[in-house]
PyMOL Python script that loads the backbone (N, CA, C, O; Angstrom):
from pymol import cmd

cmd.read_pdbstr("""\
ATOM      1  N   UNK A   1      38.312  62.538 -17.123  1.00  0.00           N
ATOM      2  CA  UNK A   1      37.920  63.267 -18.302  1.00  0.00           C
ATOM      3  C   UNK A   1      38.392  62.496 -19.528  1.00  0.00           C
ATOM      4  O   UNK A   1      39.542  62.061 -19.471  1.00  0.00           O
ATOM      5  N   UNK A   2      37.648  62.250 -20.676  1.00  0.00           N
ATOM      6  CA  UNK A   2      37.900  62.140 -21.642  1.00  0.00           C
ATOM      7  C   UNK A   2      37.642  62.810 -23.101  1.00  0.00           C
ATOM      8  O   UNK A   2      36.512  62.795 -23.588  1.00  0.00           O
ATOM      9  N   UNK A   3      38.203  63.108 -23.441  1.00  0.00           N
ATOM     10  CA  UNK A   3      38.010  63.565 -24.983  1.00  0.00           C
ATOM     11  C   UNK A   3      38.202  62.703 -26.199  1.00  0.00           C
ATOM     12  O   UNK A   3      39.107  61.874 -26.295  1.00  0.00           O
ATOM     13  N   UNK A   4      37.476  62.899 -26.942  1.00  0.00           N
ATOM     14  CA  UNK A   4      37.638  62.149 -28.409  1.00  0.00           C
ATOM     15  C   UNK A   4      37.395  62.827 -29.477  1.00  0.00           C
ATOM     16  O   UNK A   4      36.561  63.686 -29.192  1.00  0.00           O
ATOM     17  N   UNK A   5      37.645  62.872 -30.375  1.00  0.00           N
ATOM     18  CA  UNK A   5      37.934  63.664 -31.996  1.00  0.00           C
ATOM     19  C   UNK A   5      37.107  62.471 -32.808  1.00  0.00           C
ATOM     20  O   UNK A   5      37.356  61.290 -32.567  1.00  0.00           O
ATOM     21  N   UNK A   6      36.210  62.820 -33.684  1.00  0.00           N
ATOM     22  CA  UNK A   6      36.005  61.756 -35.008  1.00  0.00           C
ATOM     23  C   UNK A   6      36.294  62.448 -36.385  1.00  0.00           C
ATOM     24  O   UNK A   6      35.529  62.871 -37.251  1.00  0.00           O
ATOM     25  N   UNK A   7      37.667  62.418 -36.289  1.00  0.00           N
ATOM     26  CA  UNK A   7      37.958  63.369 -37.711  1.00  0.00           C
ATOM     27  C   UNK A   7      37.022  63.025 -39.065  1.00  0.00           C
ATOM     28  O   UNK A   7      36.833  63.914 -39.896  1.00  0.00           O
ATOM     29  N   UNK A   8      36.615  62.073 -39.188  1.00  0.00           N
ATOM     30  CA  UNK A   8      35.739  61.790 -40.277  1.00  0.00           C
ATOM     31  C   UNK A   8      34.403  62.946 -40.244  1.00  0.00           C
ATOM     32  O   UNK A   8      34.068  63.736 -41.127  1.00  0.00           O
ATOM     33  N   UNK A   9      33.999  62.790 -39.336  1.00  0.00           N
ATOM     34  CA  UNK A   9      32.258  63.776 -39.547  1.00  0.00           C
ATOM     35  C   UNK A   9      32.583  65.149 -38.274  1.00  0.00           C
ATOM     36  O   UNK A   9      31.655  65.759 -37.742  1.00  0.00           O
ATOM     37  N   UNK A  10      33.623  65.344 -38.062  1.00  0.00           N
ATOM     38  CA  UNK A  10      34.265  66.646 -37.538  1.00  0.00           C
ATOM     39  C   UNK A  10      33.931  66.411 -36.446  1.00  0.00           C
ATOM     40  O   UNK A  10      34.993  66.889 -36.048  1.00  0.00           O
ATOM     41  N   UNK A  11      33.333  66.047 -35.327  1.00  0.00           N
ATOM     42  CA  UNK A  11      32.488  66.270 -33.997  1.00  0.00           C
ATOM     43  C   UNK A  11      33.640  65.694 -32.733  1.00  0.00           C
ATOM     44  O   UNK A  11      34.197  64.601 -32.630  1.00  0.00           O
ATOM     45  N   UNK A  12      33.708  66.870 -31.901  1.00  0.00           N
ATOM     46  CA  UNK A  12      34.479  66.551 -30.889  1.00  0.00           C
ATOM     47  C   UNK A  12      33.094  66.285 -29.492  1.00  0.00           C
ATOM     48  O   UNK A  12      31.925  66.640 -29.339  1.00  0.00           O
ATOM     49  N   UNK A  13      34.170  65.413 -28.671  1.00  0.00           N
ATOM     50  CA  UNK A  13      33.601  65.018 -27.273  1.00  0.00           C
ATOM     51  C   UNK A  13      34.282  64.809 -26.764  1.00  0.00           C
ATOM     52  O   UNK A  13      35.279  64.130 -27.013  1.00  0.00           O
ATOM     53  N   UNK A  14      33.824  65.570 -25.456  1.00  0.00           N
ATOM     54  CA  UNK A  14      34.088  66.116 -24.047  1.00  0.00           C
ATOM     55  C   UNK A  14      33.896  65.305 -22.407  1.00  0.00           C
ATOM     56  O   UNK A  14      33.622  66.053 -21.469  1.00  0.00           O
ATOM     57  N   UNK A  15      34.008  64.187 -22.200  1.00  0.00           N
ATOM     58  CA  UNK A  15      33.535  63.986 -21.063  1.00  0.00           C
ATOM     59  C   UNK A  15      33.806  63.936 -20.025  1.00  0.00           C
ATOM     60  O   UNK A  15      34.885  63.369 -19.850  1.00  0.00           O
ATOM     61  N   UNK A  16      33.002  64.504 -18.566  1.00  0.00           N
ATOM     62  CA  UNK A  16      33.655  64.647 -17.528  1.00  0.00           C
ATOM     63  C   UNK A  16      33.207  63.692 -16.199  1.00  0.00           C
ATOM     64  O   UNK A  16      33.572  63.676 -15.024  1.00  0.00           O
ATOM     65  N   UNK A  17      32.354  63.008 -16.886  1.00  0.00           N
ATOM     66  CA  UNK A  17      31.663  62.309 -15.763  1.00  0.00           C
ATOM     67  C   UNK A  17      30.332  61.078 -16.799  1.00  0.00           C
ATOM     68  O   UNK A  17      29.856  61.227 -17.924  1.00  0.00           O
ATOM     69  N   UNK A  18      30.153  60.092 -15.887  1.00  0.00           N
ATOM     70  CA  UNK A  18      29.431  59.153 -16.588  1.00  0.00           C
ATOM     71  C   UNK A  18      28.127  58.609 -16.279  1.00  0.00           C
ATOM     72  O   UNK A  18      27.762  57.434 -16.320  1.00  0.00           O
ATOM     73  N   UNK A  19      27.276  59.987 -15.860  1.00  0.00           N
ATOM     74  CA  UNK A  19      26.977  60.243 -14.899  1.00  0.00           C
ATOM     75  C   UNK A  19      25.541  60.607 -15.805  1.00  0.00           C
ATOM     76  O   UNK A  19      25.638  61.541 -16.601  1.00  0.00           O
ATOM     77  N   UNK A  20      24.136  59.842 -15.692  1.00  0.00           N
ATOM     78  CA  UNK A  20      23.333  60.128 -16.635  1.00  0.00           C
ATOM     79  C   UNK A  20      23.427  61.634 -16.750  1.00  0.00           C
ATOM     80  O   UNK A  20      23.870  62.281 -15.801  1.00  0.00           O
ATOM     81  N   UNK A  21      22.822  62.531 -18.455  1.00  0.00           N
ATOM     82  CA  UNK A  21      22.581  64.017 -18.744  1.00  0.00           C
ATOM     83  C   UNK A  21      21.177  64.219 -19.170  1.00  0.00           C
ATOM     84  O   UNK A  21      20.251  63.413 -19.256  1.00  0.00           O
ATOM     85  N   UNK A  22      21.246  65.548 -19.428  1.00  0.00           N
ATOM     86  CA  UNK A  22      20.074  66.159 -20.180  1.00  0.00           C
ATOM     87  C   UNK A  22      20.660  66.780 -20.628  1.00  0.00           C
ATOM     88  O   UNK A  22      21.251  67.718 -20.094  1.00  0.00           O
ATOM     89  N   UNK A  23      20.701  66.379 -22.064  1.00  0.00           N
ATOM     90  CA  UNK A  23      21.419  67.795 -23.543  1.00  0.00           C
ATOM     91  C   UNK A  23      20.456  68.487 -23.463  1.00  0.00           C
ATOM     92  O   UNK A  23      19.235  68.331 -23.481  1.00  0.00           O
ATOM     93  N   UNK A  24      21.801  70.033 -23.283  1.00  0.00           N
ATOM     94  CA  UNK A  24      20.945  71.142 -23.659  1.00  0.00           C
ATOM     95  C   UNK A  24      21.386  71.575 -24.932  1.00  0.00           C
ATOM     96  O   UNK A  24      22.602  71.440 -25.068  1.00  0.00           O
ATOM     97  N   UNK A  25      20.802  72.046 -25.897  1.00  0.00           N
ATOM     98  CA  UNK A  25      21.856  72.907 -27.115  1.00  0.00           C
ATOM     99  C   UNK A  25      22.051  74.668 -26.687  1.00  0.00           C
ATOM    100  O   UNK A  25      21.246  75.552 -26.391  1.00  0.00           O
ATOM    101  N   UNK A  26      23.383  74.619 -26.818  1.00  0.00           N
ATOM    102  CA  UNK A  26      23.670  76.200 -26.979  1.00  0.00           C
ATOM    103  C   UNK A  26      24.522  76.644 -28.355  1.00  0.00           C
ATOM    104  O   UNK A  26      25.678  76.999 -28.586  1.00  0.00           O
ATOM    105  N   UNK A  27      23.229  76.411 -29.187  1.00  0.00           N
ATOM    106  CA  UNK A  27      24.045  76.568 -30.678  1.00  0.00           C
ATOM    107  C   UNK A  27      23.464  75.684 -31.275  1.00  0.00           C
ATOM    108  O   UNK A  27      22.851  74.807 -30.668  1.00  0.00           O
ATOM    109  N   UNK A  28      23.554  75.747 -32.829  1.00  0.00           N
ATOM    110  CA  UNK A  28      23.135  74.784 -34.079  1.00  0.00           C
ATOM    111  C   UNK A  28      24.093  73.565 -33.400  1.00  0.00           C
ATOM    112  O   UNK A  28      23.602  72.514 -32.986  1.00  0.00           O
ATOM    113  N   UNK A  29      25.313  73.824 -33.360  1.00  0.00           N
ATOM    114  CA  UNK A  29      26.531  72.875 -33.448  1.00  0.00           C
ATOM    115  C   UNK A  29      26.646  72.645 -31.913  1.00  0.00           C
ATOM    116  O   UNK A  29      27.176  71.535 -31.858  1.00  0.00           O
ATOM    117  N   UNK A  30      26.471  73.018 -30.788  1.00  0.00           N
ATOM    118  CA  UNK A  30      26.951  72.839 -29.121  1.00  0.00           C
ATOM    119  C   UNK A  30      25.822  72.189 -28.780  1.00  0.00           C
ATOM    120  O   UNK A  30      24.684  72.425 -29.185  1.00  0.00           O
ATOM    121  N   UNK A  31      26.230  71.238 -27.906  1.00  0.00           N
ATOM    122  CA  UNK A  31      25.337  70.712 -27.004  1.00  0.00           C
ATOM    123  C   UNK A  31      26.141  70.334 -25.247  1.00  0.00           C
ATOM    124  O   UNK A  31      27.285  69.912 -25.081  1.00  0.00           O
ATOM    125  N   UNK A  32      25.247  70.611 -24.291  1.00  0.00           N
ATOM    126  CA  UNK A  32      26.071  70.373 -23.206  1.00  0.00           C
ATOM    127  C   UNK A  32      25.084  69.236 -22.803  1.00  0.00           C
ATOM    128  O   UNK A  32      23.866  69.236 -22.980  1.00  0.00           O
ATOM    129  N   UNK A  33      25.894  68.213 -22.192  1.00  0.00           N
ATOM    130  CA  UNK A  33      25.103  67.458 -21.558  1.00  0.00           C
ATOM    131  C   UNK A  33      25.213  67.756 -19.340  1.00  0.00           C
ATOM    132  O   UNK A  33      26.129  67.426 -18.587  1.00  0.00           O
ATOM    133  N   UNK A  34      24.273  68.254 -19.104  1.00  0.00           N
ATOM    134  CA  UNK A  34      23.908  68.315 -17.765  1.00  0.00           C
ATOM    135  C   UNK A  34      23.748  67.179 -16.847  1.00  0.00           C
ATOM    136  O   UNK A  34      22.939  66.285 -17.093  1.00  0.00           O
ATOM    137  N   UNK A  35      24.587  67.181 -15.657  1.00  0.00           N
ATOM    138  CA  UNK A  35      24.291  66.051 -14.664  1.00  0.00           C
ATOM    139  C   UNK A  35      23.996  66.539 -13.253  1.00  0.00           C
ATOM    140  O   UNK A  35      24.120  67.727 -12.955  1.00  0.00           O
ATOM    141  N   UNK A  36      23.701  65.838 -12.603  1.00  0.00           N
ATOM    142  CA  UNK A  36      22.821  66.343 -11.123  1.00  0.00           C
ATOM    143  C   UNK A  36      24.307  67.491 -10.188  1.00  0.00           C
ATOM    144  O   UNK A  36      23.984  68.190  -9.227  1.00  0.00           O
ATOM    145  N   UNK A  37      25.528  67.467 -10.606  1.00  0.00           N
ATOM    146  CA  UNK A  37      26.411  67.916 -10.535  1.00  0.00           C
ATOM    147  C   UNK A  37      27.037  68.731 -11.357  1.00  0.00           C
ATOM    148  O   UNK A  37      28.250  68.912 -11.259  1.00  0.00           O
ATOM    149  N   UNK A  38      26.368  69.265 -12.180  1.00  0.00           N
ATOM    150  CA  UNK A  38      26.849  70.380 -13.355  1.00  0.00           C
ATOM    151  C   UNK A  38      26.900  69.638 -14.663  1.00  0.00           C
ATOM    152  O   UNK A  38      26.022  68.845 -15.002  1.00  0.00           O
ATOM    153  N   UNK A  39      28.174  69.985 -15.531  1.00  0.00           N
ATOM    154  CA  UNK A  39      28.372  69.722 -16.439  1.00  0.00           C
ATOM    155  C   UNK A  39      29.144  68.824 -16.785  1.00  0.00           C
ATOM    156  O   UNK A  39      30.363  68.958 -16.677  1.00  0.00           O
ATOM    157  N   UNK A  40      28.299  67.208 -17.502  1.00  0.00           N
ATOM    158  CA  UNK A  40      28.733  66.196 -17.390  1.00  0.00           C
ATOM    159  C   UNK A  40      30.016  65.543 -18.832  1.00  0.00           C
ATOM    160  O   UNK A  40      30.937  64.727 -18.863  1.00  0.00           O
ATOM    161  N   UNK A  41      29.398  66.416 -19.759  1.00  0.00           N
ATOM    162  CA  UNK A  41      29.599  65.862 -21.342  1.00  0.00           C
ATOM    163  C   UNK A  41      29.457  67.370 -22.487  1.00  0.00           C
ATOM    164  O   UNK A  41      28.520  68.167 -22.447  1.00  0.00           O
ATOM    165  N   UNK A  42      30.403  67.430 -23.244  1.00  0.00           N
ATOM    166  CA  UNK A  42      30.320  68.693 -24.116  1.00  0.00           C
ATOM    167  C   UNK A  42      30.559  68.187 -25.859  1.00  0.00           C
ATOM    168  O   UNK A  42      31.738  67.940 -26.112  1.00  0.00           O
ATOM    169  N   UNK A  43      29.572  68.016 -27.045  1.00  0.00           N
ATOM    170  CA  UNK A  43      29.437  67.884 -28.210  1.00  0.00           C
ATOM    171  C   UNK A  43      29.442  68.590 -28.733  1.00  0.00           C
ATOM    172  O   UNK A  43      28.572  69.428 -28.499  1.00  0.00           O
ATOM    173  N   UNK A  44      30.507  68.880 -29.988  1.00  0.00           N
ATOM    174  CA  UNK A  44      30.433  69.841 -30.791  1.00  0.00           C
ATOM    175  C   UNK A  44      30.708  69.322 -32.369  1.00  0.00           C
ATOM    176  O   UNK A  44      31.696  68.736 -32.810  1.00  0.00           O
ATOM    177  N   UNK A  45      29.816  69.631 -32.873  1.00  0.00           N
ATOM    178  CA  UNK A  45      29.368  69.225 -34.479  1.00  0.00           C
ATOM    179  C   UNK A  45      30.200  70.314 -35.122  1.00  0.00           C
ATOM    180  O   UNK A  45      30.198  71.471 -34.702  1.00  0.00           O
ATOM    181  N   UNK A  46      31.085  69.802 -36.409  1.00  0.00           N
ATOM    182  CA  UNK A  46      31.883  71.031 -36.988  1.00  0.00           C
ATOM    183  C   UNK A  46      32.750  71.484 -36.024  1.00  0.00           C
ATOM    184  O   UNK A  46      32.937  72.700 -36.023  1.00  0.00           O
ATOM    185  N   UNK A  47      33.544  70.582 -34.900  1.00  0.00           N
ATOM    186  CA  UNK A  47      34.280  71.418 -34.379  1.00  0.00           C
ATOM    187  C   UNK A  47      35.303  71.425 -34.883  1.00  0.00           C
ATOM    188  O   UNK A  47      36.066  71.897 -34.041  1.00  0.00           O
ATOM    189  N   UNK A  48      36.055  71.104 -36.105  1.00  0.00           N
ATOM    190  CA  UNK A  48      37.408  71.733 -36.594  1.00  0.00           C
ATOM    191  C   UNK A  48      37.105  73.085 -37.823  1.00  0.00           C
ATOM    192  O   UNK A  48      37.737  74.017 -38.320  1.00  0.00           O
ATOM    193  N   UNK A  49      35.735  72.482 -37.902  1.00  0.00           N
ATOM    194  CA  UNK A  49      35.499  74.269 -39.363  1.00  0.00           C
ATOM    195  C   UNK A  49      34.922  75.114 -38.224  1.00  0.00           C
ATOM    196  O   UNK A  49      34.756  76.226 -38.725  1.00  0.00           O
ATOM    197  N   UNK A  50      34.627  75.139 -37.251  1.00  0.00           N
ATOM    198  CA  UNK A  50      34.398  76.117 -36.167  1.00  0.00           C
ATOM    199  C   UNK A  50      35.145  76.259 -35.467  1.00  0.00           C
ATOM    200  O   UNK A  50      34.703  76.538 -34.352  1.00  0.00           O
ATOM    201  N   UNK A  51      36.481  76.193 -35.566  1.00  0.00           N
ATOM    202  CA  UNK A  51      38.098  76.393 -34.794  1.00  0.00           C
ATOM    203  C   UNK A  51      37.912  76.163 -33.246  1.00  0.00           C
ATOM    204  O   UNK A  51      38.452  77.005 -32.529  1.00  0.00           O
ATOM    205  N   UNK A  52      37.200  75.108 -32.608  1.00  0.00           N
ATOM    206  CA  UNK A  52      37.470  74.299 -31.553  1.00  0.00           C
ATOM    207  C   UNK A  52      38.317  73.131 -31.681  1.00  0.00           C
ATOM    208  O   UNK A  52      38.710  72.646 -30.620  1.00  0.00           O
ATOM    209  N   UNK A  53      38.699  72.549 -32.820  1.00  0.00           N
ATOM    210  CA  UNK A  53      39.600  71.748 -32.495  1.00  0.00           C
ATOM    211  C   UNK A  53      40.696  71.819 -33.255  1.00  0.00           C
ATOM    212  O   UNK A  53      40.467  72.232 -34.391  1.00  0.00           O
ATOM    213  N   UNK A  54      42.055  71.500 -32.964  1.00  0.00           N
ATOM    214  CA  UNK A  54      42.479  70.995 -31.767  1.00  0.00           C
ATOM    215  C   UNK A  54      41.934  72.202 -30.814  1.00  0.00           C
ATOM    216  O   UNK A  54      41.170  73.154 -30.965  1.00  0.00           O
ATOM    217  N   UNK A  55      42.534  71.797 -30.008  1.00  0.00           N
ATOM    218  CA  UNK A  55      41.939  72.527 -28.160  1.00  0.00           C
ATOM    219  C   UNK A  55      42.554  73.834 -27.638  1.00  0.00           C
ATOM    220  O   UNK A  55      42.165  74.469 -26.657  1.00  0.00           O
ATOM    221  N   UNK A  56      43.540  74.120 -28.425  1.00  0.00           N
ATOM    222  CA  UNK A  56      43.743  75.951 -28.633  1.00  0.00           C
ATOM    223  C   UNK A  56      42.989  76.707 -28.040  1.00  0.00           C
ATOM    224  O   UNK A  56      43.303  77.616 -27.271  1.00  0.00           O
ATOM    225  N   UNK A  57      41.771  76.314 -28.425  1.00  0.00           N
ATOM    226  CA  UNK A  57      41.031  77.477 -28.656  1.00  0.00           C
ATOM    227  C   UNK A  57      39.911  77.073 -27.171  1.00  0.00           C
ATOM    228  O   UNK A  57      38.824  77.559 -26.859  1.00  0.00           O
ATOM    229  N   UNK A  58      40.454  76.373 -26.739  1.00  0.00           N
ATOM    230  CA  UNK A  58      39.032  76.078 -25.336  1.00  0.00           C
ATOM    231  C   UNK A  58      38.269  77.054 -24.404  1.00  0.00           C
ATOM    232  O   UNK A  58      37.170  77.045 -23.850  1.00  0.00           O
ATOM    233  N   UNK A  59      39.598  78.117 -24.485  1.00  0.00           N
ATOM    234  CA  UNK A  59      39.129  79.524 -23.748  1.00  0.00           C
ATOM    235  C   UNK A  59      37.919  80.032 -24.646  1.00  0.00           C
ATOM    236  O   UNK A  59      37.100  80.742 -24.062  1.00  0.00           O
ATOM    237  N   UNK A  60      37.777  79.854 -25.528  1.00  0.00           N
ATOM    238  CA  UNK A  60      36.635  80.313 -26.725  1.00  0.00           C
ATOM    239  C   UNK A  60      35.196  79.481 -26.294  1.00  0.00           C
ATOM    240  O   UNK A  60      34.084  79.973 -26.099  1.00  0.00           O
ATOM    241  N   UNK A  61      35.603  78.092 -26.219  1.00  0.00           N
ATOM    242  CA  UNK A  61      34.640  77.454 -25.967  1.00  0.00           C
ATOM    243  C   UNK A  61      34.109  77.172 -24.566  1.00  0.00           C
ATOM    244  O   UNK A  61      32.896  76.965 -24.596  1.00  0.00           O
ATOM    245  N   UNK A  62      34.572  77.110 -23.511  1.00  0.00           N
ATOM    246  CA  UNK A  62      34.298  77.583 -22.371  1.00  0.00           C
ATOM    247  C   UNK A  62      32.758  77.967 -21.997  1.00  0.00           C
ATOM    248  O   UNK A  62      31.799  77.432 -21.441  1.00  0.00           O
ATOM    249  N   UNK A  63      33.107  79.326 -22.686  1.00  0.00           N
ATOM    250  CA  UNK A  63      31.690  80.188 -22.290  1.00  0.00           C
ATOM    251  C   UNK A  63      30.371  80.058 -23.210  1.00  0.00           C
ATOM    252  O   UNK A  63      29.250  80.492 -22.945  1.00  0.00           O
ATOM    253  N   UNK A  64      30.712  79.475 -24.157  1.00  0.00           N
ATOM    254  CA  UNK A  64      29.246  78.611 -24.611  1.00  0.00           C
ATOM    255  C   UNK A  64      28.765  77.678 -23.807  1.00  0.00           C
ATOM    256  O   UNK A  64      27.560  77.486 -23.968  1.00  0.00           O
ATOM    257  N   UNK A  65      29.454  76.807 -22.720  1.00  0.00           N
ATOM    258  CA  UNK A  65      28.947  75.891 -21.897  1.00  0.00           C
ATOM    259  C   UNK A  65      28.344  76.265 -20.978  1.00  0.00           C
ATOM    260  O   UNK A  65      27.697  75.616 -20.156  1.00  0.00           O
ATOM    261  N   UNK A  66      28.554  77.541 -21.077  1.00  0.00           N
ATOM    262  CA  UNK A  66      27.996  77.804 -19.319  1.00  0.00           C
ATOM    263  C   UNK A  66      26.593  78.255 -19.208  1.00  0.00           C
ATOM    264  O   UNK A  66      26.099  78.465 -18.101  1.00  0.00           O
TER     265      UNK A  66
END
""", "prot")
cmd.dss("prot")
cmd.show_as("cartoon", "prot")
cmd.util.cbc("prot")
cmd.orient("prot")
């Protein structure tokens, strides 16, 4: 798994696998990326003015992925 922060343009990423996706959006700001094994990659635009980041709050974000 990796995660990365780009504090400059707010957008956090999620990855769990490297494994080609298909973004889905669940939200203006969420996108999940899908792999033949679930859920590969998780983007979130505005995730510090939408209190996902830091990672506090993951129980929140969770269930938008699913």
């Amino acid at each position: 798994m990796r995660i990365k922060y780009d504090d400059q343009d707010d957008i956090l990423c999620i990855e769990f696998s490297k494994e080609p996706v298909k973004d889905v959006s669940h939200g203006w700001n969420v996108n999940v990326g899908y792999a033949a094994n679930g859920i590969a990659e998780i983007t979130i635009l505005d995730a510090k003015a939408s209190g996902y980041w830091p990672l506090e709050n993951l129980k929140d974000l969770l269930p938008l992925a699913a």
